[in-house]
C-alpha positions as protocol buffer text, in pm:
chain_id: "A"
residue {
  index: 1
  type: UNK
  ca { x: -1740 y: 859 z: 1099 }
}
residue {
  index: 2
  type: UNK
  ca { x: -1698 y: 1054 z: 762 }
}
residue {
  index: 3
  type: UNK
  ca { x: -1557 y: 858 z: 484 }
}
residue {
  index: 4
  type: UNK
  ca { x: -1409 y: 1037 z: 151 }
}
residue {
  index: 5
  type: UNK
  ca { x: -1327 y: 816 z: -134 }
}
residue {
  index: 6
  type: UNK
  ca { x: -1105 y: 857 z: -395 }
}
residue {
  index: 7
  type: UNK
  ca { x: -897 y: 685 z: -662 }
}
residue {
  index: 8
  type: UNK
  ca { x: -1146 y: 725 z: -982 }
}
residue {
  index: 9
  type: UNK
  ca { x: -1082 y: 881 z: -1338 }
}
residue {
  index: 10
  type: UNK
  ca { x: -1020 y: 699 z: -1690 }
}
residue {
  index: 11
  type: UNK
  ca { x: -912 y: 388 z: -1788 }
}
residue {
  index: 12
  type: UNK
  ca { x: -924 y: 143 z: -2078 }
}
residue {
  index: 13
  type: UNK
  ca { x: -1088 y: -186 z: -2089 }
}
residue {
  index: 14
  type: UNK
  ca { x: -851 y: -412 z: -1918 }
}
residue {
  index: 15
  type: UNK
  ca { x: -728 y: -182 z: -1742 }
}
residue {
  index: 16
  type: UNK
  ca { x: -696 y: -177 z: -1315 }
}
residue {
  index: 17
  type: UNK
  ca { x: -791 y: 105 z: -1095 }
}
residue {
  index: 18
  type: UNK
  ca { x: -737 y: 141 z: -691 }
}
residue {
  index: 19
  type: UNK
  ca { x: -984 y: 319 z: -496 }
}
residue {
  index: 20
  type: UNK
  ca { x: -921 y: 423 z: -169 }
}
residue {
  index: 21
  type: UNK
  ca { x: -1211 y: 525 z: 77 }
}
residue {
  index: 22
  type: UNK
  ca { x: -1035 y: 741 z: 394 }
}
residue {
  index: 23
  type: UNK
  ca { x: -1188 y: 760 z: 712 }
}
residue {
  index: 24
  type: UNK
  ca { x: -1198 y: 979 z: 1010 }
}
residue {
  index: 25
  type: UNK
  ca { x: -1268 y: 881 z: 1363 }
}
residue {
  index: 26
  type: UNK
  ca { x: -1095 y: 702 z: 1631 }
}
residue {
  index: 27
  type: UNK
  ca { x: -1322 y: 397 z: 1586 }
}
residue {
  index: 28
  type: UNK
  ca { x: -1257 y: 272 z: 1248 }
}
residue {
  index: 29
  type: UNK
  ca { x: -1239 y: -86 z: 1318 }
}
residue {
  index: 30
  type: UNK
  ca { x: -1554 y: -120 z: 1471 }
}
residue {
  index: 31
  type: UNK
  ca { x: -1748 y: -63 z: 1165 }
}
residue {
  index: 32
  type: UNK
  ca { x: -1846 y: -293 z: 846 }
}
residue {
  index: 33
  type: UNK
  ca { x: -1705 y: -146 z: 511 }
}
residue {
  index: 34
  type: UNK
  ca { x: -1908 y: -130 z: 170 }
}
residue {
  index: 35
  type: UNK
  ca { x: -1828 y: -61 z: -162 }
}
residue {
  index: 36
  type: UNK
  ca { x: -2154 y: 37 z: -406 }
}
residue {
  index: 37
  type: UNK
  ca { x: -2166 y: 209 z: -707 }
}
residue {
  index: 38
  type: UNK
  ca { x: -2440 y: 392 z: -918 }
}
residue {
  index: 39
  type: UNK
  ca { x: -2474 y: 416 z: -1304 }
}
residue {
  index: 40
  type: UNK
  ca { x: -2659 y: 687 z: -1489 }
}
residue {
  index: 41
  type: UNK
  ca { x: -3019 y: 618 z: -1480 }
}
residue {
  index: 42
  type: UNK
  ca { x: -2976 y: 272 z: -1249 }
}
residue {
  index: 43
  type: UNK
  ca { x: -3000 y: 212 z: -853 }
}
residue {
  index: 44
  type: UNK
  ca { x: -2742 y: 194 z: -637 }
}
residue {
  index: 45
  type: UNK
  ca { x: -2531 y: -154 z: -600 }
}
residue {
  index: 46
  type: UNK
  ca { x: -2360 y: -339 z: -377 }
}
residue {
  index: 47
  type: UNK
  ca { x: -2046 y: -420 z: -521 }
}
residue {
  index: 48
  type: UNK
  ca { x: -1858 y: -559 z: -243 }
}
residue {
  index: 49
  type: UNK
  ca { x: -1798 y: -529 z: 175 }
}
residue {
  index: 50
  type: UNK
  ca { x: -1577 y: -627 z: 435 }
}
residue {
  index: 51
  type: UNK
  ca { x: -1612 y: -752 z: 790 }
}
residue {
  index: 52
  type: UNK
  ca { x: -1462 y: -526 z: 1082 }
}
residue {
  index: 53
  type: UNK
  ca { x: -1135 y: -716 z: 1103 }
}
residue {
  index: 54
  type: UNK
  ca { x: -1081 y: -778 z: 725 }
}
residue {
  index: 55
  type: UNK
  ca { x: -1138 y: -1129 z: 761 }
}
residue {
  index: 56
  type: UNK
  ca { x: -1454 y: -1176 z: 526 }
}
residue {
  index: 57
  type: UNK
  ca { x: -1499 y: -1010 z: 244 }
}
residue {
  index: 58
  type: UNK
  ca { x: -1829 y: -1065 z: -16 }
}
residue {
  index: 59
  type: UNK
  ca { x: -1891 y: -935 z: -359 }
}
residue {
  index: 60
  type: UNK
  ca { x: -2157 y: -912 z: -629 }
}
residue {
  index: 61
  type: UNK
  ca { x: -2162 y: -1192 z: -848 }
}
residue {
  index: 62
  type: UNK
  ca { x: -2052 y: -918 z: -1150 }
}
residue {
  index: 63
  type: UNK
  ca { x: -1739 y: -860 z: -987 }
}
residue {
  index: 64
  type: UNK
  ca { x: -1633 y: -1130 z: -829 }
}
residue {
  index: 65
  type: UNK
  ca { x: -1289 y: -1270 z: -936 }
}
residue {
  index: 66
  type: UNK
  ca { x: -1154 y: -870 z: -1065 }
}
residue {
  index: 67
  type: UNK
  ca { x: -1223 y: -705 z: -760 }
}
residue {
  index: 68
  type: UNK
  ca { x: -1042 y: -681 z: -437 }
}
residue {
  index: 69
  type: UNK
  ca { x: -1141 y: -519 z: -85 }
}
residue {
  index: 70
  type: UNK
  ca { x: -885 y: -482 z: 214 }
}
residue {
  index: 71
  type: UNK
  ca { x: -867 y: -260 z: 443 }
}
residue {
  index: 72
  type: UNK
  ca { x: -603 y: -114 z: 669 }
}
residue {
  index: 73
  type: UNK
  ca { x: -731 y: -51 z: 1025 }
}
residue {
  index: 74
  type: UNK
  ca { x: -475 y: 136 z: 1161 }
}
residue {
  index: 75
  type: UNK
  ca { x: -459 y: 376 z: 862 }
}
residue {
  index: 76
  type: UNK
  ca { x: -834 y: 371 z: 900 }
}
residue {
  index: 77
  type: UNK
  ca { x: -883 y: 319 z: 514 }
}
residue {
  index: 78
  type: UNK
  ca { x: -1044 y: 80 z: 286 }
}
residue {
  index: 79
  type: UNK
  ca { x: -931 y: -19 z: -60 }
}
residue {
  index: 80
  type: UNK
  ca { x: -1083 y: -150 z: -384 }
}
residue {
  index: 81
  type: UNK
  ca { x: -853 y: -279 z: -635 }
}
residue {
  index: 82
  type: UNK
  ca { x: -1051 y: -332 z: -992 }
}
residue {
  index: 83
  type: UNK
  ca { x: -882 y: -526 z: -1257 }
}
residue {
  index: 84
  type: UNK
  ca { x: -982 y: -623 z: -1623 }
}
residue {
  index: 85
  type: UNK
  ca { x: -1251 y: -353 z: -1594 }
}
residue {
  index: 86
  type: UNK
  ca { x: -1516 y: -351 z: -1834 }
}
residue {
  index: 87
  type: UNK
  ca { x: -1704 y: -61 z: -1999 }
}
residue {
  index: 88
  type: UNK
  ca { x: -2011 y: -186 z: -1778 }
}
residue {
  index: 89
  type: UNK
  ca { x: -1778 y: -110 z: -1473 }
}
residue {
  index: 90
  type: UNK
  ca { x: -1871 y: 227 z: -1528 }
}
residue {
  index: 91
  type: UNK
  ca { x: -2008 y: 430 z: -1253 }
}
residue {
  index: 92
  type: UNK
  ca { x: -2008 y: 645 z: -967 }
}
residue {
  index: 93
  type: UNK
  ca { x: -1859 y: 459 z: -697 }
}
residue {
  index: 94
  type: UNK
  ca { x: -1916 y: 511 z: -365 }
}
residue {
  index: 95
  type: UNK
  ca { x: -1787 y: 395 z: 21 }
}
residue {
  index: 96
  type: UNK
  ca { x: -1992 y: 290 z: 315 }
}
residue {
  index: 97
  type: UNK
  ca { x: -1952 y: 242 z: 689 }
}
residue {
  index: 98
  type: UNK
  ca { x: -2220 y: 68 z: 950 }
}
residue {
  index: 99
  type: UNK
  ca { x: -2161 y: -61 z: 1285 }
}
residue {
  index: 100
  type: UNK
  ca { x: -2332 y: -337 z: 1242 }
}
residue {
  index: 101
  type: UNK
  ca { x: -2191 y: -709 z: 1310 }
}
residue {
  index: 102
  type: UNK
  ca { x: -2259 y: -834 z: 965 }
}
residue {
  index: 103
  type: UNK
  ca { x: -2195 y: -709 z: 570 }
}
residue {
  index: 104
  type: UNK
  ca { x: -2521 y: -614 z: 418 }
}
residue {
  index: 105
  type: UNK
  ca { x: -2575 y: -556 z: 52 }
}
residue {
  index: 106
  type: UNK
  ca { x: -2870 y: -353 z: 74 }
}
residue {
  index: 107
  type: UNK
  ca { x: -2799 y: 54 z: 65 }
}
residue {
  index: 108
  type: UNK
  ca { x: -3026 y: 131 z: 351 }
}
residue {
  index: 109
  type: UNK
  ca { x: -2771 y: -113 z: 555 }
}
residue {
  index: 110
  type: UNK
  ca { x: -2527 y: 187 z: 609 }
}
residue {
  index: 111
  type: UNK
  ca { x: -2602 y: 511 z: 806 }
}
residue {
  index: 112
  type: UNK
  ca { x: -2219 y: 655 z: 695 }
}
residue {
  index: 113
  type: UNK
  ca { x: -2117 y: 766 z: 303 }
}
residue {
  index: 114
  type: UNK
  ca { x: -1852 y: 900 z: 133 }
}
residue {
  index: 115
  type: UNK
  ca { x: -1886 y: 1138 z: -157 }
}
residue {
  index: 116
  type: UNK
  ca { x: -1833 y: 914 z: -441 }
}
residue {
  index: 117
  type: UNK
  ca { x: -1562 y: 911 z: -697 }
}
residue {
  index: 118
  type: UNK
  ca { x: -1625 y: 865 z: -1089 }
}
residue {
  index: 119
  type: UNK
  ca { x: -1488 y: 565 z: -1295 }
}
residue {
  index: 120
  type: UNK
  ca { x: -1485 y: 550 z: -1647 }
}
residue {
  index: 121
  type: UNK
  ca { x: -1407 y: 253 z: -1835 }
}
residue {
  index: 122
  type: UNK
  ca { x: -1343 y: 300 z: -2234 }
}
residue {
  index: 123
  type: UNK
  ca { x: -1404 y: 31 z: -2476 }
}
């Protein structure tokens, strides 16, 4: 699968942004979905995944509450909504796919990534 996320740019404290993370492939559904995101000089985090059918979804304790994961199977693409973002929301954000059964949190969890698309949240 190849993934290509979008949906980054500017925003004020407070503010909401919508990522979108696109996929290609006939097999879309059969794959967990991960959201991570890497600030200058830090490690990659997990900020948030979703279980094959959209029925689970998990997220870092830092986000939990102002972001949202669905995805849409047949239009093979995953969303994050981020409200009341924070200057600490700032990042590089990226998309992940793994056919495993299960959500993992760890990076190494996911064999598939997208390019990554650039939030920036002004205080």
């Amino acid at each position: 699968v190849q993934l290509q996320a979008s949906g980054g740019g500017l925003v004020q404290a407070g503010g909401s942004l919508r990522l979108s993370c696109a996929a290609s492939g006939r097999t879309f559904s059969s794959y967990v979905m991960g959201w991570f995101r890497q600030a200058p000089g830090k490690e990659r985090e997990f900020v948030g995944g979703i279980s094959r059918n959209g029925g689970s979804t998990y997220y870092a304790d830092s986000v939990r509450g102002r972001f949202t994961i669905t995805r849409d199977n047949a239009k093979k693409t995953m969303y994050l909504q981020m409200n009341s973002l924070k200057p600490e929301d700032t990042a590089v954000y990226y998309c992940a796919a793994d056919l495993s059964t299960y959500v993992g949190t760890r990076p190494t969890h996911y064999d598939y990534w997208g390019q990554g698309t650039l939030v920036t949240v002004s205080s």
